[in-house]
N, C-alpha and C positions, 0 to 999 in steps of 0.2 A: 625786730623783723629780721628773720633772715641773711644772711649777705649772699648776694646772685649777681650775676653776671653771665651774660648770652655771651655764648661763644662763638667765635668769627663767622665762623661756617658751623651752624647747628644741624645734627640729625635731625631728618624728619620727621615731625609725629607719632606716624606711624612705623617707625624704624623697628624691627626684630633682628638681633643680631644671629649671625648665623650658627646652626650648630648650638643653640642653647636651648635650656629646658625652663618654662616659664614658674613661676614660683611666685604665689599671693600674701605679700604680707603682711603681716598681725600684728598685735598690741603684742610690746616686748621683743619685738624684731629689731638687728640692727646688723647693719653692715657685718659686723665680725659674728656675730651668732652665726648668722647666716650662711659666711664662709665654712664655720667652722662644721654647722651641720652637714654639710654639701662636699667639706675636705678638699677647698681651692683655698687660694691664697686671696685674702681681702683686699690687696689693690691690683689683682685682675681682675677680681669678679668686678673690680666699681668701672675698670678701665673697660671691661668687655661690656656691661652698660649704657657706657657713655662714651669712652673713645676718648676719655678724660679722667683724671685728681685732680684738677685742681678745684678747691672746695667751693669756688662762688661758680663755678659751673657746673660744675654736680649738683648744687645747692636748683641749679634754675630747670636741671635735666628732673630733680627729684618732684619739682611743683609741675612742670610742663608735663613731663610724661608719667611719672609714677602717681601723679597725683596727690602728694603728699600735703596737709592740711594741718598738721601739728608740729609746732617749734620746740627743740630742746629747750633744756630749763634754761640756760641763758640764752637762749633767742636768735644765736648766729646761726642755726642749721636746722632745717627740717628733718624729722625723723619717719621711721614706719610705725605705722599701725591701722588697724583694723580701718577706719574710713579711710582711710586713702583710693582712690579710684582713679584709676583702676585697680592700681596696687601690685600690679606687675614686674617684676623684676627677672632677669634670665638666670639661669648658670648654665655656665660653659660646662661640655664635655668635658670629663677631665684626660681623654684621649687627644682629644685633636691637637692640632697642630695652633701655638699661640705668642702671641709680639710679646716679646720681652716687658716688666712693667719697672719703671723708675721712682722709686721712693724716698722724696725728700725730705725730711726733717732739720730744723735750728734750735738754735739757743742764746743766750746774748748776756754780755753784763755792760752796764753801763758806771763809770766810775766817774766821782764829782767830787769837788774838793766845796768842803761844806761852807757854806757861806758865815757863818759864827766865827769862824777863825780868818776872816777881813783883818789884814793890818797894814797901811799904807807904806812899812816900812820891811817890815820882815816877809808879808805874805799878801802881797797887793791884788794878786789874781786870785778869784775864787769864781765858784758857780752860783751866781744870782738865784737860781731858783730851787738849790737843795737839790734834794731826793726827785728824782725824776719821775714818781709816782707807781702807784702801785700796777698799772696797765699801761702798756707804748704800744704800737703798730712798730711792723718792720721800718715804714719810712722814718720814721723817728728814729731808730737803731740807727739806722745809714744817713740821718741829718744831719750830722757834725753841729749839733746847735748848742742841745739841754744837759752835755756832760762835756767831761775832759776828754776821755776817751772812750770808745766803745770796742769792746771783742766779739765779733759775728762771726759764729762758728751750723755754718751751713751745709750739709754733708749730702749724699744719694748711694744708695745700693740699686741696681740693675739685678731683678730676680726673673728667671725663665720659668716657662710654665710646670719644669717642675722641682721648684723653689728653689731652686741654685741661684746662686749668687755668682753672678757674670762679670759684674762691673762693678766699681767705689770708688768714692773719690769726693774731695772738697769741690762747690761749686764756686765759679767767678768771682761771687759776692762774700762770699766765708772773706773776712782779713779785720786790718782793725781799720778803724773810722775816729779821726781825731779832727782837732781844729785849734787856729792859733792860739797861743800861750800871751804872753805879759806883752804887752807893744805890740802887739800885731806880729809876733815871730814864732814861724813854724817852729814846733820839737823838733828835737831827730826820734826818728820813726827804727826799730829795731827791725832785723829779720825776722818774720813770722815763721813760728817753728810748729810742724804740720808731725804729727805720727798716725798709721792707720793699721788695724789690723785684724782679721778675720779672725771669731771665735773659732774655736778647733771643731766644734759641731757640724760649723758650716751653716749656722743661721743666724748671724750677726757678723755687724763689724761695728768696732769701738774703734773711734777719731777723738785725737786731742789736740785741743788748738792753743797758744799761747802767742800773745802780741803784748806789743808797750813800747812805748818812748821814752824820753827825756826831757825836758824843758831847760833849753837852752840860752832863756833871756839873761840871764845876770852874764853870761859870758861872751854873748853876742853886744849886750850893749856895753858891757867892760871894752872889747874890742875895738866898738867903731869910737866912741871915745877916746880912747888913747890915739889913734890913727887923726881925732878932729884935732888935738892936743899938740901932736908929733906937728904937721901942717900948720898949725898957728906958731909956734915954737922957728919951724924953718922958715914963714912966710912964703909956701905953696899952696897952691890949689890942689884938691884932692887928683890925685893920677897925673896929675901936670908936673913933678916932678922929675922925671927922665929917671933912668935907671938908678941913680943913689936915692931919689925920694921913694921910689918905689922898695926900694929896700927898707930905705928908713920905718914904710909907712908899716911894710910886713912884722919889719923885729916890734913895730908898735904894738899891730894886733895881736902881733903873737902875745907878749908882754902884758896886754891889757885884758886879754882874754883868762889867762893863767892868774891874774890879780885877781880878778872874780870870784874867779873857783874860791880862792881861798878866805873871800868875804864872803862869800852865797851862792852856795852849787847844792845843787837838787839831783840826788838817784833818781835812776830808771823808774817809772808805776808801771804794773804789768798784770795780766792775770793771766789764769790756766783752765782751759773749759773743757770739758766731757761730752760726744753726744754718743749714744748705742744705740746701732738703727738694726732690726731685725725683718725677716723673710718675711712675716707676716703683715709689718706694717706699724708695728711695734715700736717705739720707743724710749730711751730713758737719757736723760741730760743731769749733768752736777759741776756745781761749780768748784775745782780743785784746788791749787795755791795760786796768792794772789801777792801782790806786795802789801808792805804794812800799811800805807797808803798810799793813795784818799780811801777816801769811802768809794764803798764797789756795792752796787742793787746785781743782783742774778735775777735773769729771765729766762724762764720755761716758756716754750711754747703752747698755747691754747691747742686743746681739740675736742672735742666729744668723741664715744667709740660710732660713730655716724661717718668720722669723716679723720678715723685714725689712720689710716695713711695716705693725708693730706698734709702738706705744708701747709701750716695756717698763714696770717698775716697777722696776727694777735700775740702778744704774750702778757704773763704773769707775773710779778714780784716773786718770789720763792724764794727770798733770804734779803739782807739786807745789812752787809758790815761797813758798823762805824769807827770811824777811823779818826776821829778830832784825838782823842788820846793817846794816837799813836805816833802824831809826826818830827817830834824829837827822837824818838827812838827808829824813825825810817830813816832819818838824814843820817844817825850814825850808824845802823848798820844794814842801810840798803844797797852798798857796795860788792864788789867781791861774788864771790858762786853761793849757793842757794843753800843753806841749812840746814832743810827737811825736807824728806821725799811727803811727809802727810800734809793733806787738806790742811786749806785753812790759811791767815794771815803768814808770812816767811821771809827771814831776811834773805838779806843776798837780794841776786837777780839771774836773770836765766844768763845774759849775755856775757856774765861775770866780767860786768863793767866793774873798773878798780875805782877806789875814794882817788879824788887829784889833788885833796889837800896835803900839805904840805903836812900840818901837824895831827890830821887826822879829826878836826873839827873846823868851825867858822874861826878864822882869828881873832873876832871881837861881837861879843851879844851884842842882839839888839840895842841899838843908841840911847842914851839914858835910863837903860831900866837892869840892873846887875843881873845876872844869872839867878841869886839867892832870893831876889823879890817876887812875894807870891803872886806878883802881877805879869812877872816875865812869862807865866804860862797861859794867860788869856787871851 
C-alpha cells in the first residue's frame, strides 16, 4: 500500500492552482515524462500541484485529488494512468512568476563489526546482529542501535523557476551517528569533513561527506585503572587527595592510558560518501573510500521516477564490504594520512591520526595463542 500522509493544512478538493494549464493523465505518465514534455522542472511541477515533495504527502494529494488508483511495482507510491479520475494535474506557465523549489536527496552507510570475530580477549565488542540488512528507514540510519557507526550524508539544492540553482548546502541531519563502544564508553568522534561544489553547467552540485571516530576503551580503561591503583597504593580516596594526589592521580592516567595504546589501541573507522543532486530532481550517490575496517553496507536511497525528486524515507543495500579479513592489516596501517585518492577499502585516515605505539605494533599477541598458530587468526 502506498505510503500517505495528510498534510497539516491540506488543499481543498477542489484546489486549482493558479495560472496552470490542466493536463489528463495516461498509461505511461509520470512525473518526469510529464515535466519533461511541458519543459518545467519536475519538482515545481509536483510542488505547483500540491504546495508539497514530500513523498507521503504527495502520495495522499495523488489518491485524494488526482485520483490516482494504481501502485508502483513496489507499492510505496501511486502512479498515473489512464483510470485515474479525474486524472488532472496542472502545469505552470512557464512565464510567470514562481517560489523557489528545494530538493533533497540522501545516502547512508552503516558499518558493523561482524559478530564472527567475538573474542572475549582481543575483540570483546562486536555487533550482535551482523549485516544490518538489505532495507533500513532513515530512523534506523539515525538510531545509534544496529551498527557501530553510521555516515548520513543528506544534501538540498534550492532551484528557481528557471532552473538556476540559488542555494546548497548539507541539511541538520547530514553527520555521523554512533553509539557507545566496549564498557559503556563513548569513541572520540572526528570532525566531519563536508566539500561542495556546483557543476560548471550550472545543473548540479556534488557533496562529499566523510565522518569516523575512534574507540577509546583500552585507553580509558588503562586510565582509570592506574589512577584506582595509584589511590590504593597512597591510601586516598579518589579526588580527596589535595594537590600532590591530584598530581599523582594525573601522571597516573596519564601513564596508564599510554600502557594501553601499546597493549590494544584501535585506528580511527571512517568512510567517504558521494551524493550529485541535479536541477531536475535527479540524483546519483557512491560510496568512495572507507577504512579497511569493519564492514561497511552502503545505502542508496529508494525512489521511483513518480516521486524523483522526493527524499524518500527508504533505502537500499547497494554494496556491501566485508571486512573480517581485513582487521590485522587496519590496526597496522590505519594510522598516518590516507594512501589513495581511489574508491574503495584505504589505509591511513582522513584525520592523519599517527600510530601511539611505541614499536609500531601490540607489544604482546593475544594471551596464549603465538602469532604463528593457525588459530591466532580466528
Amino acid at each position: 500500500m502506498p505510503v500517505e500522509h495528510a498534510p497539516s493544512n491540506p488543499l481543498p478538493p477542489s484546489y486549482v492552482p493558479q495560472g496552470g494549464t490542466s493536463y489528463r493523465v495516461k498509461d505511461g505518465d509520470d512525473w518526469y515524462s510529464v515535466a519533461r514534455q511541458f519543459q518545467v522542472n519536475v519538482a515545481q511541477l509536483i510542488a505547483f500541484n500540491f504546495k508539497t515533495n514530500r513523498p507521503e504527502e504527495v502520495n495522499w494529494y495523488l489518491r485524494r485529488s488526482v485520483g490516482c488508483n494504481k501502485p508502483t511495482n513496489d507499492g510505496d507510491n501511486w502512479m498515473f494512468s489512464s483510470s485515474a479520475s479525474p486524472g488532472i494535474i496542472y502545469i505552470p506557465n512557464r512565464v510567470q512568476t514562481a517560489t523557489a523549489v528545494t530538493i533533497i536527496h540522501s545516502t547512508a552507510t552503516m558499518s558493523w563489526i561482524d559478530p564472527r570475530l567475538y573474542d572475549p580477549e582481543d575483540l570483546p565488542e562486536v555487533d550482535r546482529g551482523g549485516n544490518p540488512g538489505s532495507y533500513v528507514t532513515r530512523t534506523t540510519v539515525l538510531g545509534r542501535q544496529v551498527y557501530r557507526f553510521a555516515n548520513f550524508l543528506e544534501a538540498y539544492i534550492e532551484v528557481s523557476n528557471q532552473s538556476e540553482i540559488i542555494d546548497a548546502g548539507f541539511t541538520g541531519d547530514s553527520d555521523l551517528y554512533y553509539r557507545p563502544s566496549f564498557r559503556g564508553i563513548m569513541p572520540r568522534k572526528y570532525a566531519t569533513i563536508r566539500d561542495s561544489q556546483e557543476n560548471l553547467d550550472g545543473k548540479s552540485v556534488r557533496f562529499v561527506q566523510t565522518v569516523g571516530c575512534k574507540t577509546i576503551s583500552p585507553e580509558t580503561i588503562g586510565s582509570r585503572d592506574a589512577v584506582k591503583k595509584t589511590d590504593t597504593m597512597l591510601g586516598i580516596h579518589p579526588n580527596w587527595g589535595g594537590p600532590i594526589g591530584v598530581q599523582f592521580e594525573n601522571l597516573a592516567s596519564h601513564l596508564g592510558e599510554k600502557a594501553a595504546e601499546n597493549f590494544s589501541v584501535f585506528p580511527p573507522i571512517w568512510t567517504e560518501l558521494e551524493l550529485v543532486i541535479s536541477t531536475d530532481g535527479s540524483f546519483s550517490s557512491a560510496l568512495l573510500r572507507h577504512s579497511l575496517f569493519p564492514s561497511c553496507s552502503y545505502y542508496e536511497q529508494m525512489y521511483t521516477v513518480e516521486l524523483l525528486a522526493s527524499n524518500s524515507e527508504r533505502y537500499m543495500q547497494a554494496d556491501n564490504y566485508d571486512a573480517r579479513e581485513e582487521i590485522k592489516e587496519w590496526r597496522a596501517s590505519g594510522w598516518g594520512p590516507l594512501k589513495s585518492r581511489f574508491p574503495g577499502p584505504t589505509a591511513g585516515n582522513p584525520w592523519q591520526v599517527p600510530d601511539p605505539r611505541i614499536l609500531g605494533t601490540d607489544i604482546r599477541p593475544r594471551p596464549g595463542i603465538p602469532e604463528d598458530d593457525p588459530a591466532y587468526d580466528r
